[in-house]
PDB file of N, CA, C and O in Angstrom:
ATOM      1  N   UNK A   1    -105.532-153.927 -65.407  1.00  0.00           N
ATOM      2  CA  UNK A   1    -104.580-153.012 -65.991  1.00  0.00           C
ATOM      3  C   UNK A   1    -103.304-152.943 -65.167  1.00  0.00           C
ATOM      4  O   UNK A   1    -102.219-152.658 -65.673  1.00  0.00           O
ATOM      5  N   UNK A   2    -103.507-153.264 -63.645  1.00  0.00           N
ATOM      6  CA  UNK A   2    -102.088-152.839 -62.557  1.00  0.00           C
ATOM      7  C   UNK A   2    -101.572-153.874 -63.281  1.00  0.00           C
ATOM      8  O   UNK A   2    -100.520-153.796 -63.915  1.00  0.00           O
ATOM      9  N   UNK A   3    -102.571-155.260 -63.185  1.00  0.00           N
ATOM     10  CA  UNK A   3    -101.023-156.756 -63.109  1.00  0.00           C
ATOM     11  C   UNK A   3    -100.788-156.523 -64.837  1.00  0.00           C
ATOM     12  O   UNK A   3     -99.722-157.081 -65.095  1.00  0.00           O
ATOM     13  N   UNK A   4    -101.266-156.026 -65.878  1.00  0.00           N
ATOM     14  CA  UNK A   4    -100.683-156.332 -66.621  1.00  0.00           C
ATOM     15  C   UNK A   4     -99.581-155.245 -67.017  1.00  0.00           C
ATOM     16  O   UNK A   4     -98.771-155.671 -67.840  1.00  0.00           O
ATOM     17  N   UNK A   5     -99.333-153.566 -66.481  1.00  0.00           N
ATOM     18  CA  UNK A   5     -98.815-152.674 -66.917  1.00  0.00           C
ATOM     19  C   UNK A   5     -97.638-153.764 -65.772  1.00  0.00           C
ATOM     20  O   UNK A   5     -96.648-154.181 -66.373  1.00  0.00           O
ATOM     21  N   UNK A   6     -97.699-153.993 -64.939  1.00  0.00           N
ATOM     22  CA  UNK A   6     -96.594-154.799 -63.670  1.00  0.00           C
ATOM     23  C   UNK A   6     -96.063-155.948 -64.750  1.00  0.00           C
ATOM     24  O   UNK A   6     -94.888-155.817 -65.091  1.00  0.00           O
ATOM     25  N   UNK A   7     -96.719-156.930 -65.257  1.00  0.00           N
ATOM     26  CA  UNK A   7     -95.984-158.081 -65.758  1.00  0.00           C
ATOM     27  C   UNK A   7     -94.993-157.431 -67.096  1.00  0.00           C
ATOM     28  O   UNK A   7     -93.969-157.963 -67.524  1.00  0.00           O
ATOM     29  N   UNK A   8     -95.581-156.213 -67.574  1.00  0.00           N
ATOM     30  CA  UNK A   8     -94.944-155.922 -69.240  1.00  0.00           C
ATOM     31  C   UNK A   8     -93.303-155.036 -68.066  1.00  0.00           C
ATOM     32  O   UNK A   8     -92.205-155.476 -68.410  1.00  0.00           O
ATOM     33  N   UNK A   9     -93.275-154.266 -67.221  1.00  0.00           N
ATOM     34  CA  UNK A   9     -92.294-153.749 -66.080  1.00  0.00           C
ATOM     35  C   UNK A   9     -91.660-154.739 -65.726  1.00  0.00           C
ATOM     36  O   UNK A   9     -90.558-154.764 -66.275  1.00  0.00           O
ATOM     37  N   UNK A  10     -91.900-155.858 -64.837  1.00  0.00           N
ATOM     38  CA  UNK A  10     -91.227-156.507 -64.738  1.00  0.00           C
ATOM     39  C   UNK A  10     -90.658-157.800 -65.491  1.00  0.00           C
ATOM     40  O   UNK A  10     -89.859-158.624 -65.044  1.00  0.00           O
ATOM     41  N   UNK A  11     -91.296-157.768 -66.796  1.00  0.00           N
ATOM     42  CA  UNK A  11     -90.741-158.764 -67.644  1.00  0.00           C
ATOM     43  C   UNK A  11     -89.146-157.949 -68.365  1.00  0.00           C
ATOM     44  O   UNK A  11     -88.114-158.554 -68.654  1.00  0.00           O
ATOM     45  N   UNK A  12     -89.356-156.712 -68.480  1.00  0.00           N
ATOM     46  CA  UNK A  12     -88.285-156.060 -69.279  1.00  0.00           C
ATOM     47  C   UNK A  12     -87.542-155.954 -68.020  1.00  0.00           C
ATOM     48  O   UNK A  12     -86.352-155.809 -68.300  1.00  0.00           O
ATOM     49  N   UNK A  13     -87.733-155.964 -66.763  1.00  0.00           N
ATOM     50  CA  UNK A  13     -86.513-155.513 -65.741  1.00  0.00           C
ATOM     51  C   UNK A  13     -85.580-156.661 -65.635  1.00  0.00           C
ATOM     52  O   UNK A  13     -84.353-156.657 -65.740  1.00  0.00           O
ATOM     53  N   UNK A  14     -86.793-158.132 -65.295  1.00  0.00           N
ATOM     54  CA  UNK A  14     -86.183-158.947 -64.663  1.00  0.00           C
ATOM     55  C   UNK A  14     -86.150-160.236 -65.363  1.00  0.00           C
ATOM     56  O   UNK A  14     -87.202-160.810 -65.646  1.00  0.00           O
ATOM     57  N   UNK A  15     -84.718-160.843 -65.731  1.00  0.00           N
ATOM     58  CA  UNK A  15     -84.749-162.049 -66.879  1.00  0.00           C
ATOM     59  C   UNK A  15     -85.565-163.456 -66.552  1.00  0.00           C
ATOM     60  O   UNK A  15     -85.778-163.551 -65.344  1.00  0.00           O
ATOM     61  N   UNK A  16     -85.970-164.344 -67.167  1.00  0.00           N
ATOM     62  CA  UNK A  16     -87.170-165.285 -66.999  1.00  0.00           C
ATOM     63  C   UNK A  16     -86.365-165.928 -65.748  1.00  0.00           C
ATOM     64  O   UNK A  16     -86.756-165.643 -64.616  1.00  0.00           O
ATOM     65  N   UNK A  17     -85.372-166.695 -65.901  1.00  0.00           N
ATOM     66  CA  UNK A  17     -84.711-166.908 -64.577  1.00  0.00           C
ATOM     67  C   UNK A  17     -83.890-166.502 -63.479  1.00  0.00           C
ATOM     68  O   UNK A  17     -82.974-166.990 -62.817  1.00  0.00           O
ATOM     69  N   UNK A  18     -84.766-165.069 -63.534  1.00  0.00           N
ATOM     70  CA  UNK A  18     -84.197-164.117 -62.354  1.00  0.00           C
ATOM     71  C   UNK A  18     -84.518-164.257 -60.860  1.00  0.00           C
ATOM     72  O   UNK A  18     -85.599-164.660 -60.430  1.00  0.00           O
ATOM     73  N   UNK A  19     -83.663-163.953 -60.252  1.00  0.00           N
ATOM     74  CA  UNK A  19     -83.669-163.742 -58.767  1.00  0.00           C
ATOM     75  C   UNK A  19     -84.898-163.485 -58.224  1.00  0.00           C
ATOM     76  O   UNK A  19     -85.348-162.435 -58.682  1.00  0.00           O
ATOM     77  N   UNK A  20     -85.712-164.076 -57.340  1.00  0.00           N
ATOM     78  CA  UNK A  20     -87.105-164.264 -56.512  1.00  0.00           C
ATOM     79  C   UNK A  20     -86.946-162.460 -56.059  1.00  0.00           C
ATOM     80  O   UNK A  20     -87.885-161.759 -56.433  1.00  0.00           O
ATOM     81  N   UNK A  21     -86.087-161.937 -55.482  1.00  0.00           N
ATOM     82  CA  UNK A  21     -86.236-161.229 -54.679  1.00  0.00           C
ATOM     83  C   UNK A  21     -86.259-160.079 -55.726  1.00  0.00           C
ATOM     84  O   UNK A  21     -86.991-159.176 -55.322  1.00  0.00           O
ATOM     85  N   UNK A  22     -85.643-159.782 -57.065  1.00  0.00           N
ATOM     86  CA  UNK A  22     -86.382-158.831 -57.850  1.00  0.00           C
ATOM     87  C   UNK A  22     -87.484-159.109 -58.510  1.00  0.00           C
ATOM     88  O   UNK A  22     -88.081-158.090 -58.859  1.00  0.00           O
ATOM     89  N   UNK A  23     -88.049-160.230 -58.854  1.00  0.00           N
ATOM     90  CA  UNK A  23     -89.278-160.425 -59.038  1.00  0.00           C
ATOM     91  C   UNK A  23     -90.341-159.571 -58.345  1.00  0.00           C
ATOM     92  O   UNK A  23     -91.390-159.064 -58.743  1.00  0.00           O
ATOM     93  N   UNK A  24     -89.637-159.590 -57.042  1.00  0.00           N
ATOM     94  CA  UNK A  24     -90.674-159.387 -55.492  1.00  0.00           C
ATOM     95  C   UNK A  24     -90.654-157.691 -55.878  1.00  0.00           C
ATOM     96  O   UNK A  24     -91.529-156.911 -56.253  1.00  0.00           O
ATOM     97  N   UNK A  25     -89.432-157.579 -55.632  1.00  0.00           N
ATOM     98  CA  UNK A  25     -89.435-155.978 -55.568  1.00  0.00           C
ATOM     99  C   UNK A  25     -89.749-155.131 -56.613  1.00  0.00           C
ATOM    100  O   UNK A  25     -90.065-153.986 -56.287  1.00  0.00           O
ATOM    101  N   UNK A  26     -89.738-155.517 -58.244  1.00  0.00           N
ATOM    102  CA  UNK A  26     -90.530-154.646 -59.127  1.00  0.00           C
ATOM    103  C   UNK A  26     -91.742-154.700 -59.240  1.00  0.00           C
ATOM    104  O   UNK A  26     -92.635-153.923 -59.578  1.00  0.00           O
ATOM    105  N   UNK A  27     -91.636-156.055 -58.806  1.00  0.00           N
ATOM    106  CA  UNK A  27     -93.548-156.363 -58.868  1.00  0.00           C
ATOM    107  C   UNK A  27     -94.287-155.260 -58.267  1.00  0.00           C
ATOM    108  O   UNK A  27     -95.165-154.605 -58.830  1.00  0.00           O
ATOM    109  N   UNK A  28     -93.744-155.070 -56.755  1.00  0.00           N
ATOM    110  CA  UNK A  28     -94.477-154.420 -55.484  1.00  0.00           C
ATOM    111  C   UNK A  28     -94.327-153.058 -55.941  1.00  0.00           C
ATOM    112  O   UNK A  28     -95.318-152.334 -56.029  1.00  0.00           O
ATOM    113  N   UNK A  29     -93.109-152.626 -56.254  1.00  0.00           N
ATOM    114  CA  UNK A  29     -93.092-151.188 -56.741  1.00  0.00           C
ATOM    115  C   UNK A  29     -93.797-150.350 -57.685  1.00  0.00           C
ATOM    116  O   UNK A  29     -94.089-149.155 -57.632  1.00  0.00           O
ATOM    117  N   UNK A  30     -94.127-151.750 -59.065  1.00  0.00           N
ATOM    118  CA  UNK A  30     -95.027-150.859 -60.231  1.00  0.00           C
ATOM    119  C   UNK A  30     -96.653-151.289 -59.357  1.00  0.00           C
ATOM    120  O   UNK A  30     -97.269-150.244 -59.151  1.00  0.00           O
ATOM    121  N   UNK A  31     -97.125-152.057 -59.036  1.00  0.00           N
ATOM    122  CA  UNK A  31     -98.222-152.748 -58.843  1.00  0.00           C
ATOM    123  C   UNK A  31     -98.499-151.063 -57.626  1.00  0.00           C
ATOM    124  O   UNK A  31     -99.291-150.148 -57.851  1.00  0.00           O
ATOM    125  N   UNK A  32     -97.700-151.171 -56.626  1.00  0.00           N
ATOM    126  CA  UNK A  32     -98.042-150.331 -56.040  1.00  0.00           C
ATOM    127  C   UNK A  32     -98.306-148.340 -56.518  1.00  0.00           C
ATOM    128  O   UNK A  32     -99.114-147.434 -56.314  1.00  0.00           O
ATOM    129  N   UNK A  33     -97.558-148.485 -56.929  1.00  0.00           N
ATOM    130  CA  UNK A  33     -97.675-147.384 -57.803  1.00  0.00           C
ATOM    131  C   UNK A  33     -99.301-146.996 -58.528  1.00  0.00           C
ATOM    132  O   UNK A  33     -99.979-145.977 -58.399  1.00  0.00           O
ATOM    133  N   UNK A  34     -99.608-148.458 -59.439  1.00  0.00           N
ATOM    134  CA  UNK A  34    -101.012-148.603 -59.804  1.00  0.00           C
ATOM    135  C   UNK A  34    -102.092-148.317 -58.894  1.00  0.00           C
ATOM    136  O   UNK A  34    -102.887-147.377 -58.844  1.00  0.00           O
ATOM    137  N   UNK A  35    -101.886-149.666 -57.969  1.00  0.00           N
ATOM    138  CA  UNK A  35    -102.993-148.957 -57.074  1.00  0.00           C
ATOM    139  C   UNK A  35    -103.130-147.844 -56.062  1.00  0.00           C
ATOM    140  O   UNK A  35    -104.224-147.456 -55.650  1.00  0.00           O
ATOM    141  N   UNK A  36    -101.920-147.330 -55.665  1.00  0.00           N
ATOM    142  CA  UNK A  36    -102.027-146.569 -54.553  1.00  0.00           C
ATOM    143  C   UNK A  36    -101.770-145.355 -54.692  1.00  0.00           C
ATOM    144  O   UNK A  36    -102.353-144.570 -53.945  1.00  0.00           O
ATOM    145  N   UNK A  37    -100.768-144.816 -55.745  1.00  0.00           N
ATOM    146  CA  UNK A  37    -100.386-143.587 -55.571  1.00  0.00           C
ATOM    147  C   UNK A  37    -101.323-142.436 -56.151  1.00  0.00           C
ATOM    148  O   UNK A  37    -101.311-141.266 -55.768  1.00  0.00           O
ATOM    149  N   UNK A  38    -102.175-142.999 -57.187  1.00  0.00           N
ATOM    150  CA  UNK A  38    -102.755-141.981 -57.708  1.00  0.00           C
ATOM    151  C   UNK A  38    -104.085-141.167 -57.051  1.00  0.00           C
ATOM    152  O   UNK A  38    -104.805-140.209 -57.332  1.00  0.00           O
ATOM    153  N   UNK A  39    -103.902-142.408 -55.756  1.00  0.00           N
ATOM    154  CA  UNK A  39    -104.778-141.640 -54.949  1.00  0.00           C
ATOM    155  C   UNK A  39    -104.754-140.395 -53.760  1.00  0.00           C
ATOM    156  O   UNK A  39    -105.497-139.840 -52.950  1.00  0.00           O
ATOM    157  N   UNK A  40    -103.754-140.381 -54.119  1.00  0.00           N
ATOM    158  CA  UNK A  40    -103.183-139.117 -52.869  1.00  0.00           C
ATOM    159  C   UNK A  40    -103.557-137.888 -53.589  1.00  0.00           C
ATOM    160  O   UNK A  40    -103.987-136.835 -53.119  1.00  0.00           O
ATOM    161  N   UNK A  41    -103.336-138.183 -54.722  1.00  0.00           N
ATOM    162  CA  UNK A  41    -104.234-136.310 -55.646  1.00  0.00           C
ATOM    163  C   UNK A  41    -105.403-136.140 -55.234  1.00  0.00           C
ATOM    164  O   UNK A  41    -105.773-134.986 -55.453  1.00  0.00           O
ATOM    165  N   UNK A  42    -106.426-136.988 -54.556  1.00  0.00           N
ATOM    166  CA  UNK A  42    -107.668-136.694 -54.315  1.00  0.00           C
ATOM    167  C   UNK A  42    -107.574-135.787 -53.249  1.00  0.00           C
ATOM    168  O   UNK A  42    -108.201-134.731 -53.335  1.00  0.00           O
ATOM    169  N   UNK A  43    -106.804-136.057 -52.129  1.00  0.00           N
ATOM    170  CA  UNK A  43    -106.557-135.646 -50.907  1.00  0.00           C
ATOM    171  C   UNK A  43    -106.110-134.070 -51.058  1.00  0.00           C
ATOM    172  O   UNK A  43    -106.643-133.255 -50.305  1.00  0.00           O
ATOM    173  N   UNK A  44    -104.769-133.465 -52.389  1.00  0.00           N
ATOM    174  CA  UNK A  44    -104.541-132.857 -52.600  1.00  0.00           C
ATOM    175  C   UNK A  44    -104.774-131.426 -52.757  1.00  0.00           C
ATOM    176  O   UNK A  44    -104.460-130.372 -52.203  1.00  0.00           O
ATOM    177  N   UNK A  45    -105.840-132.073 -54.301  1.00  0.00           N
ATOM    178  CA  UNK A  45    -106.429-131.785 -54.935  1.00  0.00           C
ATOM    179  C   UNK A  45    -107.688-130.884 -54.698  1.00  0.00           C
ATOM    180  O   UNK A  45    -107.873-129.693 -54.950  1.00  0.00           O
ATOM    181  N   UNK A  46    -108.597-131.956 -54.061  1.00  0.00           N
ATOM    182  CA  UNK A  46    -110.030-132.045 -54.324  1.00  0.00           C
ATOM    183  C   UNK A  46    -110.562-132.143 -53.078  1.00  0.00           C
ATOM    184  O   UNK A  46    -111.787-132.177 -53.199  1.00  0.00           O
ATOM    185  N   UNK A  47    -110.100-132.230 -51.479  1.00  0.00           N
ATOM    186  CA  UNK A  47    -110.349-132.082 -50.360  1.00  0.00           C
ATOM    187  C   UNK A  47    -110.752-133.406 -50.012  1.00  0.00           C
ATOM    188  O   UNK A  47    -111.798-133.419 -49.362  1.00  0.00           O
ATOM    189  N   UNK A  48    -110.376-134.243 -50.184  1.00  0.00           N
ATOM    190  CA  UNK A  48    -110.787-135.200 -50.166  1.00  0.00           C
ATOM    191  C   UNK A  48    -110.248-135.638 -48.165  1.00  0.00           C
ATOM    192  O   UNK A  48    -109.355-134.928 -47.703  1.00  0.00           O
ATOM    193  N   UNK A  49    -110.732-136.522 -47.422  1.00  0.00           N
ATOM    194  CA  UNK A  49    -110.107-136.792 -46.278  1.00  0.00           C
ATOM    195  C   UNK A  49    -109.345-137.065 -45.981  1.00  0.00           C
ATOM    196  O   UNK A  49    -109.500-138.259 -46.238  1.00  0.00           O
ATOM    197  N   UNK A  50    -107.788-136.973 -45.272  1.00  0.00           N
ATOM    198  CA  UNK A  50    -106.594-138.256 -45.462  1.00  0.00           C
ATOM    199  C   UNK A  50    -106.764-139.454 -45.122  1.00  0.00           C
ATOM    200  O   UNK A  50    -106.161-140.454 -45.512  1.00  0.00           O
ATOM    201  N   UNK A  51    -107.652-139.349 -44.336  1.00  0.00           N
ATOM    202  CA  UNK A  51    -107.694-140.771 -43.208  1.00  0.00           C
ATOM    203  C   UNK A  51    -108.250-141.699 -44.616  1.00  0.00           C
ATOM    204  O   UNK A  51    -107.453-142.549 -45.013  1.00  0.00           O
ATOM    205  N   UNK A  52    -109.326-141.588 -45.232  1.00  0.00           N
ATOM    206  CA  UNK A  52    -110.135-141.980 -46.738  1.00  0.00           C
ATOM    207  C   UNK A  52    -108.533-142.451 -47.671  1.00  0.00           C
ATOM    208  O   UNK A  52    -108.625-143.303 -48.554  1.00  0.00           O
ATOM    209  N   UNK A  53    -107.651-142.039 -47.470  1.00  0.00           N
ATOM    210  CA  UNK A  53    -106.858-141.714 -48.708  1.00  0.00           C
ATOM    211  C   UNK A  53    -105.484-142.764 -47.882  1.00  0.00           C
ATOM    212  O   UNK A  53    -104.529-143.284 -48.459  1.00  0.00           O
ATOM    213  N   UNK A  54    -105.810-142.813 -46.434  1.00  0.00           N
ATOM    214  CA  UNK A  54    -104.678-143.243 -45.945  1.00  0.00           C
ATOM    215  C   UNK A  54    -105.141-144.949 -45.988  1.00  0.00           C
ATOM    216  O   UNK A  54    -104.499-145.990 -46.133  1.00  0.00           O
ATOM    217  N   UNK A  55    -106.111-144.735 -45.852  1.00  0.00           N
ATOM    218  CA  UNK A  55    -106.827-146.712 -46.150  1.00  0.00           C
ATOM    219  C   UNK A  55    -107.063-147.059 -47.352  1.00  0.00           C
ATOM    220  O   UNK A  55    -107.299-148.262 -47.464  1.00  0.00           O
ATOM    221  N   UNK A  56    -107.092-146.404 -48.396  1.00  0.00           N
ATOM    222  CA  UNK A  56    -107.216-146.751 -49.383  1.00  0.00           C
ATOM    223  C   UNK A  56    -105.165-147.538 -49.914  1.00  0.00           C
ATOM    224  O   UNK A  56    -104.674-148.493 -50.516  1.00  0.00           O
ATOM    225  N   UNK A  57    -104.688-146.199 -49.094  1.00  0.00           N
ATOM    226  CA  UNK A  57    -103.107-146.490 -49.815  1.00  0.00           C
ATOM    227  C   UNK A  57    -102.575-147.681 -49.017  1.00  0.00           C
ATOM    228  O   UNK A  57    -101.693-148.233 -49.674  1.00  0.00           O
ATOM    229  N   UNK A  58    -102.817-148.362 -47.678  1.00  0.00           N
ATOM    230  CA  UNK A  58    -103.049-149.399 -47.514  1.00  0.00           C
ATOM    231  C   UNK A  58    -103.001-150.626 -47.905  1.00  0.00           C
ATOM    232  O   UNK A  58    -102.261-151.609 -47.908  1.00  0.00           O
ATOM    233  N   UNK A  59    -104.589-150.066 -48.420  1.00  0.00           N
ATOM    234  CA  UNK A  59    -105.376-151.651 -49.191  1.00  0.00           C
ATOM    235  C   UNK A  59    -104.300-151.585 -50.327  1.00  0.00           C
ATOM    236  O   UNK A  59    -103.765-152.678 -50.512  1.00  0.00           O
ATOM    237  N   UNK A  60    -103.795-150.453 -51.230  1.00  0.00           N
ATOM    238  CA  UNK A  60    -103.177-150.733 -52.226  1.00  0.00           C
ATOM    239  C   UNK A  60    -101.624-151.412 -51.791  1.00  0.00           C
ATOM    240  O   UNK A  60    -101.283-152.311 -52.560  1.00  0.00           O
ATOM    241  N   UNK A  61    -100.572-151.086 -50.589  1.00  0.00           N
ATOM    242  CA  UNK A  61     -99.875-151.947 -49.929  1.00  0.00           C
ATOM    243  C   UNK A  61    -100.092-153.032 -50.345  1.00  0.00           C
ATOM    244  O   UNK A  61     -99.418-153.609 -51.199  1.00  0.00           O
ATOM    245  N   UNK A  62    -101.517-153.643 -49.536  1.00  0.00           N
ATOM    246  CA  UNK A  62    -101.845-155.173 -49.119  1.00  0.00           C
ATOM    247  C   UNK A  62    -102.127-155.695 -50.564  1.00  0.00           C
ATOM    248  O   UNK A  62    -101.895-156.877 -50.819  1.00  0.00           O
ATOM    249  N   UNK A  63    -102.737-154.652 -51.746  1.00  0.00           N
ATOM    250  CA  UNK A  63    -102.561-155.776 -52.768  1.00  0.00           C
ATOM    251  C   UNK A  63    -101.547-155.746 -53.624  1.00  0.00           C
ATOM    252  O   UNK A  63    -101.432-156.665 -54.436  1.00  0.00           O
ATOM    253  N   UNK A  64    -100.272-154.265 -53.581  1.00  0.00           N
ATOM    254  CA  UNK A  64     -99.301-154.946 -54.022  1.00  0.00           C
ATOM    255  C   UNK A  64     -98.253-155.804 -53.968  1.00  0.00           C
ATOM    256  O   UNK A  64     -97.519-156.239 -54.856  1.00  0.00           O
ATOM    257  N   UNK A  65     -98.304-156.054 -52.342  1.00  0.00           N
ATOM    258  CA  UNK A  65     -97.600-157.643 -51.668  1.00  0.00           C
ATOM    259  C   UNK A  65     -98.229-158.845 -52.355  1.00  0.00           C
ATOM    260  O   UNK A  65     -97.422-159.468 -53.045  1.00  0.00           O
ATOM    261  N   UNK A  66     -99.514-159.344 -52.339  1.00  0.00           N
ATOM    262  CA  UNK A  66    -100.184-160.088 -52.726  1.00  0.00           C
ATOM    263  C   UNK A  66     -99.499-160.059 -54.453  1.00  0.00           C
ATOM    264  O   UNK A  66     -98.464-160.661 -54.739  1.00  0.00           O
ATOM    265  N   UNK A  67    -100.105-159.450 -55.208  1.00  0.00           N
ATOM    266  CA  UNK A  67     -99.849-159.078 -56.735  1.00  0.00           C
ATOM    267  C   UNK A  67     -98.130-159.665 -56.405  1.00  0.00           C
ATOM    268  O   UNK A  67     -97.884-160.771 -56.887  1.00  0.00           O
ATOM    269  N   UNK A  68     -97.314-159.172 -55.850  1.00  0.00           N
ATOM    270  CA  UNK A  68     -95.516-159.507 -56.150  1.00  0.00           C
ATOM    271  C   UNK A  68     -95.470-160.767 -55.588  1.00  0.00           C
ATOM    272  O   UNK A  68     -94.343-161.248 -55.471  1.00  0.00           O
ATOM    273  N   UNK A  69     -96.487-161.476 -55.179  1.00  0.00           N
ATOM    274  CA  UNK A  69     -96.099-162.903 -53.702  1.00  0.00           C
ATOM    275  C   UNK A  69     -96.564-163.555 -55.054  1.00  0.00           C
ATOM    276  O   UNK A  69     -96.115-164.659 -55.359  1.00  0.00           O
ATOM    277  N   UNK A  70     -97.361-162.969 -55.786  1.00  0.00           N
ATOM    278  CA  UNK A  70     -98.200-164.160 -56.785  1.00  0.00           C
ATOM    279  C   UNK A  70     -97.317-164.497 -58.424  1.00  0.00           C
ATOM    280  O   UNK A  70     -97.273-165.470 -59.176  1.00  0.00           O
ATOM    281  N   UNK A  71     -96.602-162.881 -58.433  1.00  0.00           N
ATOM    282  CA  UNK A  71     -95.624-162.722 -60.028  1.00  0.00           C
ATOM    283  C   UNK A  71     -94.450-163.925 -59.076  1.00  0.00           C
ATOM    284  O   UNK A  71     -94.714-165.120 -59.206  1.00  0.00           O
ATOM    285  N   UNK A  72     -93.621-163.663 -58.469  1.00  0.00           N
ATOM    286  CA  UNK A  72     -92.557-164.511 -57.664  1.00  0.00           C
ATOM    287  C   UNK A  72     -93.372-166.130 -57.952  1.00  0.00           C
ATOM    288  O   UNK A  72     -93.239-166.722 -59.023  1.00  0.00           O
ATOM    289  N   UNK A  73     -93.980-166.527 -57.108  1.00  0.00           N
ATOM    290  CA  UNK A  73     -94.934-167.975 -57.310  1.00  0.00           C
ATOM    291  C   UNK A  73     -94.407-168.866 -58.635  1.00  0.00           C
ATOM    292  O   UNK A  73     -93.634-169.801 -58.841  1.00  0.00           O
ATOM    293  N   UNK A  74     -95.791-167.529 -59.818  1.00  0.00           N
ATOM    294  CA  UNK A  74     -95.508-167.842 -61.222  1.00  0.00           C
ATOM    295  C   UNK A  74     -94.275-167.540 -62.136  1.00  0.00           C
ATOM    296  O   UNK A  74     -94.308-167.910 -63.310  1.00  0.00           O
ATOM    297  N   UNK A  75     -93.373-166.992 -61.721  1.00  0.00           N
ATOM    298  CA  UNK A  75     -91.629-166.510 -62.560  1.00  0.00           C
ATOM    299  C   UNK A  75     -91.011-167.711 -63.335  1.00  0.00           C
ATOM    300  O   UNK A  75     -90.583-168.728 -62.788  1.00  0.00           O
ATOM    301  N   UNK A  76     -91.015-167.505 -64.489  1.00  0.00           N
ATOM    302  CA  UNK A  76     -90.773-168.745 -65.091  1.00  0.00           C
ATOM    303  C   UNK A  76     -89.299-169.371 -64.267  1.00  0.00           C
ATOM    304  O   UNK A  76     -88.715-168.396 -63.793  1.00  0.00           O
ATOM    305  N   UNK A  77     -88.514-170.718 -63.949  1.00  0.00           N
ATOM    306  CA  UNK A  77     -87.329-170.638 -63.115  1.00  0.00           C
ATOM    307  C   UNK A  77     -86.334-170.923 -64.111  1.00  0.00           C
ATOM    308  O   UNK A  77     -85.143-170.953 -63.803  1.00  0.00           O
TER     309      UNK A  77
END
């Protein structure tokens, strides 16, 4: 659901032979968004731990670099 709500975001942002480096940067921004942000309501919310909430937002970092290294790769040129 992240890479595809990310590819339908960054297909309308960024034109098929657009610039690597917005590829990179909407990618990372919606992708990250997906995985990472919605987890901080737990913490909020629901008592959840930060430290739990601070590795999770992380891992979501590390896979929205990955996810934008991989849309950039495949960008039609």
């Amino acid at each position: 659901m992240v890479s595809t709500l990310t590819a339908i975001v960054t297909g309308l942002a960024v034109r098929p032979s657009g610039n690597s480096h917005d590829v990179i940067h909407v990618a990372a921004v919606v992708s990250f968004a997906g995985y990472a942000m919605a987890l901080w309501q737990m913490s909020i919310w629901y008592g959840r731990s930060w430290s739990t909430t601070l590795k999770a937002t992380v891992d979501g970092l590390i896979y929205a670099a990955l996810t934008a290294a991989v849309f950039a790769w495949l960008w039609p040129r």
